[in-house]
N, CA, C and O atoms as a GROMACS GRO file, in nm:
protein
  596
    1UNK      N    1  -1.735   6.750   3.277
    1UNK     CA    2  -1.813   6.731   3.398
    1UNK      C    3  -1.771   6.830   3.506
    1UNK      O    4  -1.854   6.877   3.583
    2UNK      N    5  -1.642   6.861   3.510
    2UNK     CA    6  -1.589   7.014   3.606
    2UNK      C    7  -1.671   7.098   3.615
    2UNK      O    8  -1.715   7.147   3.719
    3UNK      N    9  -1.705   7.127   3.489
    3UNK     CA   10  -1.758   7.255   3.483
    3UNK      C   11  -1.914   7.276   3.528
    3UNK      O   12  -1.972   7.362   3.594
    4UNK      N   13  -1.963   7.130   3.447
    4UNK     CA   14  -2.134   7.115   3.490
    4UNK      C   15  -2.136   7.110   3.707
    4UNK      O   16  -2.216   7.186   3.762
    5UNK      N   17  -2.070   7.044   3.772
    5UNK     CA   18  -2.049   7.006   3.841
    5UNK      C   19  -1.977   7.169   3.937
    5UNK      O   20  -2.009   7.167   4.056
    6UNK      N   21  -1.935   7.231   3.916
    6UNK     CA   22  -1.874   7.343   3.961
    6UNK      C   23  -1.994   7.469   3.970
    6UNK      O   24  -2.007   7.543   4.067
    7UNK      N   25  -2.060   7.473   3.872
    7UNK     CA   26  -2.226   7.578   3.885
    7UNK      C   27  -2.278   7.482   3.936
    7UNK      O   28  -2.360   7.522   4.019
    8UNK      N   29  -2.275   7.345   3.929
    8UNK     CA   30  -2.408   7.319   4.000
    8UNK      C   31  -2.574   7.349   3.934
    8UNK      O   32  -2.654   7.351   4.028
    9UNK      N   33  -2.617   7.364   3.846
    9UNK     CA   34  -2.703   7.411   3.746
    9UNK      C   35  -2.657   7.379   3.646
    9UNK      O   36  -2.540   7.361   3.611
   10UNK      N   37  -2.822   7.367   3.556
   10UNK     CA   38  -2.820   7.333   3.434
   10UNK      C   39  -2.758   7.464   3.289
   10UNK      O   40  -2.816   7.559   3.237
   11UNK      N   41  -2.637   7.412   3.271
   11UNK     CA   42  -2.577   7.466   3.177
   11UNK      C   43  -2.613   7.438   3.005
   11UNK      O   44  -2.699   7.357   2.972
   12UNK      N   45  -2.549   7.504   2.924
   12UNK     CA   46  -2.555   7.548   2.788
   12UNK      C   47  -2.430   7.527   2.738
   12UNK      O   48  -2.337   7.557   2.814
   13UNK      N   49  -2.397   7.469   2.597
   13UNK     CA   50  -2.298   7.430   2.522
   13UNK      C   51  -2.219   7.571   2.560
   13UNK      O   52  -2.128   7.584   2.642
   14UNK      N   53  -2.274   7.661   2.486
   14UNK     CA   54  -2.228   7.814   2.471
   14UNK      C   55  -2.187   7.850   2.592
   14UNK      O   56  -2.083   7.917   2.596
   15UNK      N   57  -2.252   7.819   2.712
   15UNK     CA   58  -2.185   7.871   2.869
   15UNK      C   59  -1.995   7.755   2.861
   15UNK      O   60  -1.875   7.775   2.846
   16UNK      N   61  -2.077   7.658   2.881
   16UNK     CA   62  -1.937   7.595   2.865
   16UNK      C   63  -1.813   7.640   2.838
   16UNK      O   64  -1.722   7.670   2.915
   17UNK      N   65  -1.821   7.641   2.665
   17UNK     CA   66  -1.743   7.682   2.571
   17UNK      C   67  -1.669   7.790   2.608
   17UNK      O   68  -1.546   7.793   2.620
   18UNK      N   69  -1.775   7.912   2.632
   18UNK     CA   70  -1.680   8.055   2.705
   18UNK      C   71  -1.618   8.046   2.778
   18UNK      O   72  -1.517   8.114   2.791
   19UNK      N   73  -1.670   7.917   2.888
   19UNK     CA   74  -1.581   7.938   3.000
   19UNK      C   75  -1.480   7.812   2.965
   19UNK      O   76  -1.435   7.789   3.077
   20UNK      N   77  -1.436   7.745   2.902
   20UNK     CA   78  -1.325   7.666   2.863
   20UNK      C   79  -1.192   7.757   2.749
   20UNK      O   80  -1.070   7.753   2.734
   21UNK      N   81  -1.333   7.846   2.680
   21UNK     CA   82  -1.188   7.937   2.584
   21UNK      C   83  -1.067   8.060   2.653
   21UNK      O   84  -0.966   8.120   2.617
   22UNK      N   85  -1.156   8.048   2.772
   22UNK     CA   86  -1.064   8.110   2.863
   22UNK      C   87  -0.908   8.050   2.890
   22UNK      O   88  -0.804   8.101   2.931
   23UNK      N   89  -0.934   7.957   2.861
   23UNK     CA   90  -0.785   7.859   2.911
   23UNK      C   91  -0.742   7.801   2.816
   23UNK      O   92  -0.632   7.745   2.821
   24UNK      N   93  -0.824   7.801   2.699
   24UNK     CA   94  -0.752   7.739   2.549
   24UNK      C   95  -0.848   7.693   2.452
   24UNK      O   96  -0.937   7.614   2.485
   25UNK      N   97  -0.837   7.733   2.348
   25UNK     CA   98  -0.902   7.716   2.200
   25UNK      C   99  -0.973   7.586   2.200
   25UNK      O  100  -0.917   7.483   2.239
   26UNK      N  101  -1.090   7.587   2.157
   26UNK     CA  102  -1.172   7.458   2.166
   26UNK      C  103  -1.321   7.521   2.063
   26UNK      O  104  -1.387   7.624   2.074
   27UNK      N  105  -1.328   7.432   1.989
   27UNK     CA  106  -1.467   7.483   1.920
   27UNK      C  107  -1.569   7.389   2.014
   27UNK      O  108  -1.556   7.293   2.090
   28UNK      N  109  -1.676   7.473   1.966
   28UNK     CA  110  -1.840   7.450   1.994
   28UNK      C  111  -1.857   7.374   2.011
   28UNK      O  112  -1.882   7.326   2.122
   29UNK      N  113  -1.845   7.276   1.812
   29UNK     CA  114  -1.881   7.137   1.781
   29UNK      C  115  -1.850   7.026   1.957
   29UNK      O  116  -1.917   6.972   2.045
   30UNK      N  117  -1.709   7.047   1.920
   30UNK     CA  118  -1.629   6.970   2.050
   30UNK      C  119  -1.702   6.972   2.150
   30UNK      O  120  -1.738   6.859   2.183
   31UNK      N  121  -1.746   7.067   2.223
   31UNK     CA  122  -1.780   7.086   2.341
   31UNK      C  123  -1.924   7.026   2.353
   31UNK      O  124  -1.967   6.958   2.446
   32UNK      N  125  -1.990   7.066   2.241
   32UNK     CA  126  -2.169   6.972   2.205
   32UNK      C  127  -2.122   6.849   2.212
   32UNK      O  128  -2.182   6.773   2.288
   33UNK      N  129  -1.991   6.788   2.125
   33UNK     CA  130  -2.006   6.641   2.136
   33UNK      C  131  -2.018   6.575   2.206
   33UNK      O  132  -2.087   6.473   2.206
   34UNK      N  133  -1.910   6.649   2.332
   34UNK     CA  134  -1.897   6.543   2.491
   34UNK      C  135  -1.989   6.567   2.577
   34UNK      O  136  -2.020   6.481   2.660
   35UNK      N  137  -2.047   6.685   2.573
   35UNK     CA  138  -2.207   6.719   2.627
   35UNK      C  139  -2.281   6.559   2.602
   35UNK      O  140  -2.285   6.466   2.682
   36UNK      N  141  -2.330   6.566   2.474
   36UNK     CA  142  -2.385   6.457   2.392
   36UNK      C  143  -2.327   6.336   2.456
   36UNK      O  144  -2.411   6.274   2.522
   37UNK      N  145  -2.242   6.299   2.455
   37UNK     CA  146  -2.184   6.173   2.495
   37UNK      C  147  -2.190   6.157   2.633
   37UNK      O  148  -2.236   6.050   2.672
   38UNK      N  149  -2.156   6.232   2.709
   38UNK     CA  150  -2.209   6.248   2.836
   38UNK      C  151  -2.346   6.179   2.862
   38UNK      O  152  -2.370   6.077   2.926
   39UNK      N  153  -2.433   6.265   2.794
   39UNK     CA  154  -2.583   6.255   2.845
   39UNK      C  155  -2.577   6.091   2.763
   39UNK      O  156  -2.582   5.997   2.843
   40UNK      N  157  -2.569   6.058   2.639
   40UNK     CA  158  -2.564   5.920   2.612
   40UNK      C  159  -2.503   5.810   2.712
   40UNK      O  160  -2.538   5.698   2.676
   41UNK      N  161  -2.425   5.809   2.822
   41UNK     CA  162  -2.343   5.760   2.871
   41UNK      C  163  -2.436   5.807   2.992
   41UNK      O  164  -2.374   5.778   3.094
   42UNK      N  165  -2.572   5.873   3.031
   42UNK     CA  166  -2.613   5.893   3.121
   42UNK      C  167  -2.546   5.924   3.274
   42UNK      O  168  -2.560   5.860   3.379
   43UNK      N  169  -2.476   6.037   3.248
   43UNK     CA  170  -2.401   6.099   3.328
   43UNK      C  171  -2.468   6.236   3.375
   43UNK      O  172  -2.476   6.269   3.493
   44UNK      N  173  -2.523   6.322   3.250
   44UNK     CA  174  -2.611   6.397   3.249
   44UNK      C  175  -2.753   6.425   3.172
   44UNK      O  176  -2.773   6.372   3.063
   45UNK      N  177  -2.848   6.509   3.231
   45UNK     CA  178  -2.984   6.466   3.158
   45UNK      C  179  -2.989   6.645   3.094
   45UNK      O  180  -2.945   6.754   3.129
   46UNK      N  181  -3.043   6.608   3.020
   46UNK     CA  182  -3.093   6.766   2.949
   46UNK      C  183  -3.166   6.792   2.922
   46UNK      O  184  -3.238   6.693   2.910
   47UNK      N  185  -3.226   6.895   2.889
   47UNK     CA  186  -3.410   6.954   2.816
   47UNK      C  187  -3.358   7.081   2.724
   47UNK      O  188  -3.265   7.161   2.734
   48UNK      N  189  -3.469   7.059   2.628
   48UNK     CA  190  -3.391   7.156   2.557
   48UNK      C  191  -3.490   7.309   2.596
   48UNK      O  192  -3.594   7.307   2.662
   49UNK      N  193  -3.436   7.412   2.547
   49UNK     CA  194  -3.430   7.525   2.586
   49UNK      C  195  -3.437   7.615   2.414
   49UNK      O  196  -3.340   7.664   2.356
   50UNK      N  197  -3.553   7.614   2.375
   50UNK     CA  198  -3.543   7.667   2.211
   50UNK      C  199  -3.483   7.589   2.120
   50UNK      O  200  -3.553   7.491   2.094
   51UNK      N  201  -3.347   7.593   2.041
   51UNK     CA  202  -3.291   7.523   1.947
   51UNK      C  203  -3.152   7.453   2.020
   51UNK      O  204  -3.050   7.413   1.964
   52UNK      N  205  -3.187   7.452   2.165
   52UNK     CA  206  -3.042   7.438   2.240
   52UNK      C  207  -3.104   7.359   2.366
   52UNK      O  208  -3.221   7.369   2.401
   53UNK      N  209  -2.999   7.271   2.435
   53UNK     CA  210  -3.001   7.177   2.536
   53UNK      C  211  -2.932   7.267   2.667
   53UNK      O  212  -2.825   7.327   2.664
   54UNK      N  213  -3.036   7.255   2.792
   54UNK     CA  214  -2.944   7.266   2.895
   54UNK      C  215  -2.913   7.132   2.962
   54UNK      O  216  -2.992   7.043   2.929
   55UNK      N  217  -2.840   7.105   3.029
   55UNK     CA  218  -2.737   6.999   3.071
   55UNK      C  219  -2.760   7.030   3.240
   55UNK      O  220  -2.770   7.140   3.295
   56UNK      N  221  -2.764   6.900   3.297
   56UNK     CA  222  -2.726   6.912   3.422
   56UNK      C  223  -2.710   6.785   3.440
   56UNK      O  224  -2.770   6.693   3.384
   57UNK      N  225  -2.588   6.779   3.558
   57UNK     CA  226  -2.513   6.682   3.612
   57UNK      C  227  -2.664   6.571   3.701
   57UNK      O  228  -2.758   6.620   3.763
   58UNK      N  229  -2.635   6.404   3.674
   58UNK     CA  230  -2.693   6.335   3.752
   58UNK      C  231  -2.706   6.276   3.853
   58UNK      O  232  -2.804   6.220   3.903
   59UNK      N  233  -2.554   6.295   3.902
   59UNK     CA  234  -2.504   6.268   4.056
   59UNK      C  235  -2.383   6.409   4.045
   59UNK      O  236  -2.335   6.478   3.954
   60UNK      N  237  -2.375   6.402   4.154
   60UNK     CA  238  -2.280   6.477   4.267
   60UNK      C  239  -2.138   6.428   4.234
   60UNK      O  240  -2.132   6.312   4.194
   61UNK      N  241  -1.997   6.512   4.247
   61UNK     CA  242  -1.916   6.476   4.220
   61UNK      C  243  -1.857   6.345   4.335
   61UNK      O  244  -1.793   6.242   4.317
   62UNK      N  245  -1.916   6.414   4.462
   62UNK     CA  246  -1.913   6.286   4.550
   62UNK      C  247  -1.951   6.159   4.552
   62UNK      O  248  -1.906   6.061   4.610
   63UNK      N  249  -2.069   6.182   4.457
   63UNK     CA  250  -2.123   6.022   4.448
   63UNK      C  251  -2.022   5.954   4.330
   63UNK      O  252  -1.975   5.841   4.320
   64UNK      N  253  -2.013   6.047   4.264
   64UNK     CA  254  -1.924   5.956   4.120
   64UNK      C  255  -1.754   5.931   4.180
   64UNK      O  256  -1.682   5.856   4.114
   65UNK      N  257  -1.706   5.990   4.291
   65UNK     CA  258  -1.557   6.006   4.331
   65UNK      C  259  -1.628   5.850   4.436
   65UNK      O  260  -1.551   5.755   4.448
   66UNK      N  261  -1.699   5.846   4.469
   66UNK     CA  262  -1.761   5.753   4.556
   66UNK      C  263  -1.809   5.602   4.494
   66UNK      O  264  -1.821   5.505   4.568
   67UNK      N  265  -1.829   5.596   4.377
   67UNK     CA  266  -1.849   5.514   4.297
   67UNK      C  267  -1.724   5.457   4.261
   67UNK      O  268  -1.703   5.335   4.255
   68UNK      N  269  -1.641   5.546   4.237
   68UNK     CA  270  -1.534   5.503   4.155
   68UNK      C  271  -1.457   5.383   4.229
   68UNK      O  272  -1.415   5.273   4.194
   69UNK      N  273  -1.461   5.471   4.366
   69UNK     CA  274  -1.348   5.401   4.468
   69UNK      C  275  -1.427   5.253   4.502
   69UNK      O  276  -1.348   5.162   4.530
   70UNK      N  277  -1.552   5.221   4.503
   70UNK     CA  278  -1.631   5.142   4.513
   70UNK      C  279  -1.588   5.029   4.430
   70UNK      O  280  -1.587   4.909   4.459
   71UNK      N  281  -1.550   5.094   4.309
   71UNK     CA  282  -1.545   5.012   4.191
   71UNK      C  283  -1.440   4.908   4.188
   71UNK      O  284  -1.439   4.790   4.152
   72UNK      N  285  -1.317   5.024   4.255
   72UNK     CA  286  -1.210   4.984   4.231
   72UNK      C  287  -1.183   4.860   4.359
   72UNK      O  288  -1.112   4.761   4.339
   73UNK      N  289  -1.248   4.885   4.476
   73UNK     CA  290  -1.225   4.817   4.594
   73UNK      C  291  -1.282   4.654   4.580
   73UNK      O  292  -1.225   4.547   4.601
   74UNK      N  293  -1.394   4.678   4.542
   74UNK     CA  294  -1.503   4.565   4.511
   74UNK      C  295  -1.411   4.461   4.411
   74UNK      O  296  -1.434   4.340   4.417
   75UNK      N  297  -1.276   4.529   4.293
   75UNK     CA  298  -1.238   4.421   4.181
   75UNK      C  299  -1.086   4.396   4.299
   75UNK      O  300  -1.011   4.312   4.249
   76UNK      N  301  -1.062   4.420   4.361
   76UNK     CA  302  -0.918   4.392   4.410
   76UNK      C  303  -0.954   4.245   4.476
   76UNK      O  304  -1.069   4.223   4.517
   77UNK      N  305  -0.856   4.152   4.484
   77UNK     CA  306  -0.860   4.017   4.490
   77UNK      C  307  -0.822   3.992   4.668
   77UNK      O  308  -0.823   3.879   4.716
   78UNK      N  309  -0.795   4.100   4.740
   78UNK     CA  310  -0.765   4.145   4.849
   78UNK      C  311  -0.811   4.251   4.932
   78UNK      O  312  -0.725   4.313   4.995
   79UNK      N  313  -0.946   4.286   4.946
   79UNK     CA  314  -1.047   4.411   4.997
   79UNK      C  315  -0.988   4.497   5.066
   79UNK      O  316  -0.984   4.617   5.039
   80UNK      N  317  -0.909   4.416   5.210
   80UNK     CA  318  -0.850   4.446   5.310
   80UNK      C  319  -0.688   4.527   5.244
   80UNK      O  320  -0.665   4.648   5.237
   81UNK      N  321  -0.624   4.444   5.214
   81UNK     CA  322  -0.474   4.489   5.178
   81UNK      C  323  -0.476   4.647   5.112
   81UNK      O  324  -0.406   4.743   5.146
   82UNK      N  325  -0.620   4.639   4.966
   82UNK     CA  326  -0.644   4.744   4.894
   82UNK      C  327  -0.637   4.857   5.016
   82UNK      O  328  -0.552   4.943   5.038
   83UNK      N  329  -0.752   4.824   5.083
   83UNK     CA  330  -0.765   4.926   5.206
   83UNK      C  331  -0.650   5.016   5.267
   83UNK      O  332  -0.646   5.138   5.282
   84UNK      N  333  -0.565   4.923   5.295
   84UNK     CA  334  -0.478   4.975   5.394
   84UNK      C  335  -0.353   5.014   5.303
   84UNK      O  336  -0.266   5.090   5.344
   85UNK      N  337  -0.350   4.944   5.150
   85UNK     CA  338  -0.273   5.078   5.112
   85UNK      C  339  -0.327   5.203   5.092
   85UNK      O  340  -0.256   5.300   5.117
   86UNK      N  341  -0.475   5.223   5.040
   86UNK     CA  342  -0.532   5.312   5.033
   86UNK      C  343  -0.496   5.411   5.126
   86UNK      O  344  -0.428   5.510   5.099
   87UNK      N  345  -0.541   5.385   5.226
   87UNK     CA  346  -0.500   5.478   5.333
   87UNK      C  347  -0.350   5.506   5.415
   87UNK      O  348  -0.329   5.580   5.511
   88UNK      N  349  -0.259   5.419   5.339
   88UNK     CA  350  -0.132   5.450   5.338
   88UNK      C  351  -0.105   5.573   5.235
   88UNK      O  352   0.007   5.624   5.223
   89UNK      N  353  -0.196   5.605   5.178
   89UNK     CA  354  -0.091   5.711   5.065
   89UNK      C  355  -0.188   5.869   5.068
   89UNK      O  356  -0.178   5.972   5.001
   90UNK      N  357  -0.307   5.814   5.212
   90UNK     CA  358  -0.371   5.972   5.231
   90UNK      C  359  -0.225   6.069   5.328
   90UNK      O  360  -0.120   6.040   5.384
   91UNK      N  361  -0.307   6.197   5.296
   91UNK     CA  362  -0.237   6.281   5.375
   91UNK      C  363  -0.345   6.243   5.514
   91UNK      O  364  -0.443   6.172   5.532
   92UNK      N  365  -0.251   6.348   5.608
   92UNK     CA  366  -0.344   6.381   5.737
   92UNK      C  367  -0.431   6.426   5.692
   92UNK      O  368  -0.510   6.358   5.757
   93UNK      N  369  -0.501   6.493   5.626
   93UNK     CA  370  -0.588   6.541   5.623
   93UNK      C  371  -0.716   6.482   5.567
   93UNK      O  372  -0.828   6.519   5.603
   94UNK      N  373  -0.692   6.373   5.463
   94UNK     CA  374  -0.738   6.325   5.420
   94UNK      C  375  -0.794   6.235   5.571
   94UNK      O  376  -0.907   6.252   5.617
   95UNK      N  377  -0.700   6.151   5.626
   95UNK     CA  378  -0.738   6.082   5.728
   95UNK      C  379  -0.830   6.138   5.811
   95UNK      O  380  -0.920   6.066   5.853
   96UNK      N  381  -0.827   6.239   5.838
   96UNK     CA  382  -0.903   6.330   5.936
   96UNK      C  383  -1.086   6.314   5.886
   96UNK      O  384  -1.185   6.289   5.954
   97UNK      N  385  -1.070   6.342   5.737
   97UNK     CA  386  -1.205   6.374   5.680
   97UNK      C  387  -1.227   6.225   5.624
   97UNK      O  388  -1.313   6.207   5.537
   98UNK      N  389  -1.148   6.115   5.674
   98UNK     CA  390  -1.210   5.971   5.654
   98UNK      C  391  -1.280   5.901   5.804
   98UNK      O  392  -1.365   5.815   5.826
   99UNK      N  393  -1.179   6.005   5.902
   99UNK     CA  394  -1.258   5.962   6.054
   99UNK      C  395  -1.405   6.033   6.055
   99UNK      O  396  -1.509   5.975   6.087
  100UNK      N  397  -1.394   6.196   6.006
  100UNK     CA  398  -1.515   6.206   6.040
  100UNK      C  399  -1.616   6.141   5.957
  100UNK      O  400  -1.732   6.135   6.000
  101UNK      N  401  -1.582   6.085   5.829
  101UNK     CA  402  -1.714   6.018   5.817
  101UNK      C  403  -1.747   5.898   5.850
  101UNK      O  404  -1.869   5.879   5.855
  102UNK      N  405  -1.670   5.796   5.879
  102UNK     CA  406  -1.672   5.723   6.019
  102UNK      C  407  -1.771   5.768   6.101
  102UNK      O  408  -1.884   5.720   6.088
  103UNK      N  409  -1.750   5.846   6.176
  103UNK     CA  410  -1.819   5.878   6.250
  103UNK      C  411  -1.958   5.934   6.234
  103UNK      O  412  -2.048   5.900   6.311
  104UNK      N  413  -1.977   6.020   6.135
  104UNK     CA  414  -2.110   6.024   6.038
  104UNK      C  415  -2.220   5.917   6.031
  104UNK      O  416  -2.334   5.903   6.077
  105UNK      N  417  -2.115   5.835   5.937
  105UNK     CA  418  -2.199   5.682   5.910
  105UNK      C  419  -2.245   5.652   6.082
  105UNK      O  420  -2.363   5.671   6.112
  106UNK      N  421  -2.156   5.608   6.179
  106UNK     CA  422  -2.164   5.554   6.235
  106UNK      C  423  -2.322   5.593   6.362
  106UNK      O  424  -2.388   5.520   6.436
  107UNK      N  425  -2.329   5.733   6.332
  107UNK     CA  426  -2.395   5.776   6.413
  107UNK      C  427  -2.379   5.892   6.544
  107UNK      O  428  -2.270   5.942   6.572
  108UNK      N  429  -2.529   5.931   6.631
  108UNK     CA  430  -2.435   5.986   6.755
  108UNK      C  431  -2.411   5.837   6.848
  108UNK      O  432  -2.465   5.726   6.850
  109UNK      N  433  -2.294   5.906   6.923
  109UNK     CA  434  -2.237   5.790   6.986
  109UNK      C  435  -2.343   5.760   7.133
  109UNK      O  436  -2.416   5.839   7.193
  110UNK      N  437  -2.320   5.628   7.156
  110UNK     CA  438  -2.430   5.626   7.254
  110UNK      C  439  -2.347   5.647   7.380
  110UNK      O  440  -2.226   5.624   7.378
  111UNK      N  441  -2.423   5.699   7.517
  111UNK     CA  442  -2.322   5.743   7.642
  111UNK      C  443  -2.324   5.615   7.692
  111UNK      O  444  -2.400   5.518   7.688
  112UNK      N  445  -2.176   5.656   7.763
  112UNK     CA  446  -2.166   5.534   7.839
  112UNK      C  447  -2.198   5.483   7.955
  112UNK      O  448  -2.237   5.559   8.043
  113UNK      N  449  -2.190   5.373   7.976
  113UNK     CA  450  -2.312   5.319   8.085
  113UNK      C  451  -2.262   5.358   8.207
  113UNK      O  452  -2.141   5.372   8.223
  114UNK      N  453  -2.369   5.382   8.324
  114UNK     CA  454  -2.292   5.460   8.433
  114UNK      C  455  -2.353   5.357   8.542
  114UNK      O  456  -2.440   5.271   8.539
  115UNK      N  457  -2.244   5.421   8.663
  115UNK     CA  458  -2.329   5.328   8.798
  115UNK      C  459  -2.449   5.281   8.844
  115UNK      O  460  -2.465   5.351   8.944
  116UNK      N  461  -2.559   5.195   8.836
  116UNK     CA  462  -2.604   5.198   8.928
  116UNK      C  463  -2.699   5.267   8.985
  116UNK      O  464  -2.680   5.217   9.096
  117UNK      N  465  -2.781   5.336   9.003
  117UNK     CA  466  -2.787   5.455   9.104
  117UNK      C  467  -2.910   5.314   9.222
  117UNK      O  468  -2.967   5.210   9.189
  118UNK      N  469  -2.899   5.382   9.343
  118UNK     CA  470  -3.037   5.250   9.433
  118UNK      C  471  -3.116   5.287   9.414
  118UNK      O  472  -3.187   5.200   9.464
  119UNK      N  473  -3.205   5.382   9.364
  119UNK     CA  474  -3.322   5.339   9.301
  119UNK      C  475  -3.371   5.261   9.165
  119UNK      O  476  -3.485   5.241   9.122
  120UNK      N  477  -3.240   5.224   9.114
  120UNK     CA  478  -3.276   5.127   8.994
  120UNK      C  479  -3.276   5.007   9.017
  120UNK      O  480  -3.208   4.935   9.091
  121UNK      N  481  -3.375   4.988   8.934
  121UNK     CA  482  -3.421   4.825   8.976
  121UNK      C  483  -3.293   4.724   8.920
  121UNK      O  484  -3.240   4.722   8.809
  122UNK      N  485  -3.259   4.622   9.072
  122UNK     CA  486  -3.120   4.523   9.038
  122UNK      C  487  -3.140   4.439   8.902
  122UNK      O  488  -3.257   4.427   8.866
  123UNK      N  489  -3.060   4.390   8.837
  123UNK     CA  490  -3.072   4.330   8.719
  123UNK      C  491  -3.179   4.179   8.706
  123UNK      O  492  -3.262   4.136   8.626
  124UNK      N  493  -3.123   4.138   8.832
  124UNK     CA  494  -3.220   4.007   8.818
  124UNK      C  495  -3.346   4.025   8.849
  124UNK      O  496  -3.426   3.941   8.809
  125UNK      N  497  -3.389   4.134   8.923
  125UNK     CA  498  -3.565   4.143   8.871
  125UNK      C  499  -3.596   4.199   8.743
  125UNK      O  500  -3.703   4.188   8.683
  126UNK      N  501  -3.484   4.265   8.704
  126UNK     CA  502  -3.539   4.345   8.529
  126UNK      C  503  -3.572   4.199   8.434
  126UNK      O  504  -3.515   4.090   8.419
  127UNK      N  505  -3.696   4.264   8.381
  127UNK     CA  506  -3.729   4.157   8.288
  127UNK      C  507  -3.655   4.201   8.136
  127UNK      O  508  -3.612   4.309   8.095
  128UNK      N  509  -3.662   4.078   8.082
  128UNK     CA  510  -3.515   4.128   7.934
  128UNK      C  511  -3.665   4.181   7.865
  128UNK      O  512  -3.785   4.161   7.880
  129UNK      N  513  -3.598   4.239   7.803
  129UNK     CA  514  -3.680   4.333   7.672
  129UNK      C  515  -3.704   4.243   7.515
  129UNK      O  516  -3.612   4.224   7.435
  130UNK      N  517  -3.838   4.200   7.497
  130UNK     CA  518  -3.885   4.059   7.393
  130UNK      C  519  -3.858   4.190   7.290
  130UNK      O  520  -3.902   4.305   7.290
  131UNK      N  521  -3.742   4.099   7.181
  131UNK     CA  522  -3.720   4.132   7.067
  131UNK      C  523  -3.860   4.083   6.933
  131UNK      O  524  -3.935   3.987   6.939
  132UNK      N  525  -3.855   4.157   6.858
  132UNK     CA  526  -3.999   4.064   6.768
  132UNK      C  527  -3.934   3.950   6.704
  132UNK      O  528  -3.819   3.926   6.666
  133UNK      N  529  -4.028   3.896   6.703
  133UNK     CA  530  -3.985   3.770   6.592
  133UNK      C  531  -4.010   3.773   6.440
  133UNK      O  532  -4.111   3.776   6.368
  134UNK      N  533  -3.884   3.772   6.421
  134UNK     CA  534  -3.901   3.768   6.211
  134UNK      C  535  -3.972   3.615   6.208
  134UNK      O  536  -3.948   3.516   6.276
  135UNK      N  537  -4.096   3.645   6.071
  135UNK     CA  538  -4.126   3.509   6.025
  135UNK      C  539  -4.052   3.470   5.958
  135UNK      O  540  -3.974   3.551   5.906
  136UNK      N  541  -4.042   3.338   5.931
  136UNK     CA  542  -3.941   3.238   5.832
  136UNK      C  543  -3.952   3.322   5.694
  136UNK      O  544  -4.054   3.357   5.634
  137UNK      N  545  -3.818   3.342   5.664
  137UNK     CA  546  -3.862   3.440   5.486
  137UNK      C  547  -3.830   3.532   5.503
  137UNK      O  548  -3.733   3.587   5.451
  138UNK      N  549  -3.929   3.590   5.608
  138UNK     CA  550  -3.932   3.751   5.620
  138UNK      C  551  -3.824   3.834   5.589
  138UNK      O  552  -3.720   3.804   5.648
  139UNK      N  553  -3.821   3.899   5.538
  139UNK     CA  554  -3.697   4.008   5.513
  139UNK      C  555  -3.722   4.129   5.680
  139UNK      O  556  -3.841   4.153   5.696
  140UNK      N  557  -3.642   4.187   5.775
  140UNK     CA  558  -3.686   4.200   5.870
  140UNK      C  559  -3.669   4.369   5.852
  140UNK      O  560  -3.740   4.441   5.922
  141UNK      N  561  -3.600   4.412   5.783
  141UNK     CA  562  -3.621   4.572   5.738
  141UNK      C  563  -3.771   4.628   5.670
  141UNK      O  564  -3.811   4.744   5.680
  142UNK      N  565  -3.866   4.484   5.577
  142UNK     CA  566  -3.999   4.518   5.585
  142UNK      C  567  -4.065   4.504   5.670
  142UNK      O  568  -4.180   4.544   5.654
  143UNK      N  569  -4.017   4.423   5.842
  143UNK     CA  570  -4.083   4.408   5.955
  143UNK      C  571  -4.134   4.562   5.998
  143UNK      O  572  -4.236   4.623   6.026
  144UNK      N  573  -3.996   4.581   5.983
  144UNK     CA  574  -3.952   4.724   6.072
  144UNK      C  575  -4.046   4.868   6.014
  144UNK      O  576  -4.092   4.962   6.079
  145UNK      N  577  -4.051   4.839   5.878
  145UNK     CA  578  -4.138   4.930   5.812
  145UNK      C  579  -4.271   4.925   5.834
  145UNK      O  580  -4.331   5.033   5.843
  146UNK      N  581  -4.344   4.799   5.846
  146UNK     CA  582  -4.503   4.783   5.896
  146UNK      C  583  -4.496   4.842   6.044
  146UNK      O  584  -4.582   4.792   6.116
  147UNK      N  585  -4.435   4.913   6.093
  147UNK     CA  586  -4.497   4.998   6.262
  147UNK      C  587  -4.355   4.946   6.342
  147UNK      O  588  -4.314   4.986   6.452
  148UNK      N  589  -4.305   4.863   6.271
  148UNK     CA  590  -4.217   4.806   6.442
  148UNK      C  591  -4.063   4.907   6.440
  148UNK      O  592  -3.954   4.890   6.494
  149UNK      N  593  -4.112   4.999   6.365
  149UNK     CA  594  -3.916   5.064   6.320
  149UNK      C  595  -3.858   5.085   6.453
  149UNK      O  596  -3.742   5.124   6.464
   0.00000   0.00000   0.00000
């Protein structure tokens, strides 16, 4: 998956292979098998290309490094504890690129509320702002989708 995942494009047994014998002896067969098993294991999808398959990756290495940790967090009997060793054993740096996506997810930040000014109208004449009403049932993210987003 390095390798599919590293071009980024749909690769060939034979591309593979060359670029793995660079670093140590491996036949073909081998390299078709885990291709094969791969795509059986729906990791990657392929089309073939004459008498030969190209290969390309089905998620992102992020999504599958993202999955994983998912996986692992979701079976711990302790969500929280997992957590905070987790992030006991990043580097700084790691921490750094866990705030910014924090902050990603989270959004732009909204400014903060300021004085006053006298031409704004005092609070007790502001009328509150009517939220819609979900019907009983309703799921309210399909509210939001019929016009009210």
């Amino acid at each position: 998956m390095s390798r599919v995942w590293k071009w980024n494009r749909p690769v060939t047994v034979r591309e593979v292979l060359e670029d793995l014998q660079k670093e140590r002896s491996i036949a073909y067969t081998t390299v078709m098998t885990v291709l094969d098993n791969l795509h059986q294991k729906g990791w990657v999808r392929r089309e073939a290309e004459g008498r030969a398959y190209r290969y390309e990756a089905v998620s992102t290495r992020a999504a599958y490094a993202a999955a994983l940790m998912n996986d692992a967090w979701t079976q711990s009997d302790n969500p929280a504890a997992a957590l905070v060793a987790f992030f006991g054993m990043m580097s700084e740096e790691q921490r750094q690129s866990l705030t910014d996506a924090v902050r990603i997810v989270q959004g732009p930040e909204t400014p903060e509320p300021t004085e006053p000014s006298e031409s704004a109208e005092p609070a007790e004449r502001a009328e509150p702002r009517e939220e819609p009403r979900e019907e009983p049932g309703e799921n309210p993210a399909s509210t939001r989708d019929r016009g009210g987003r």
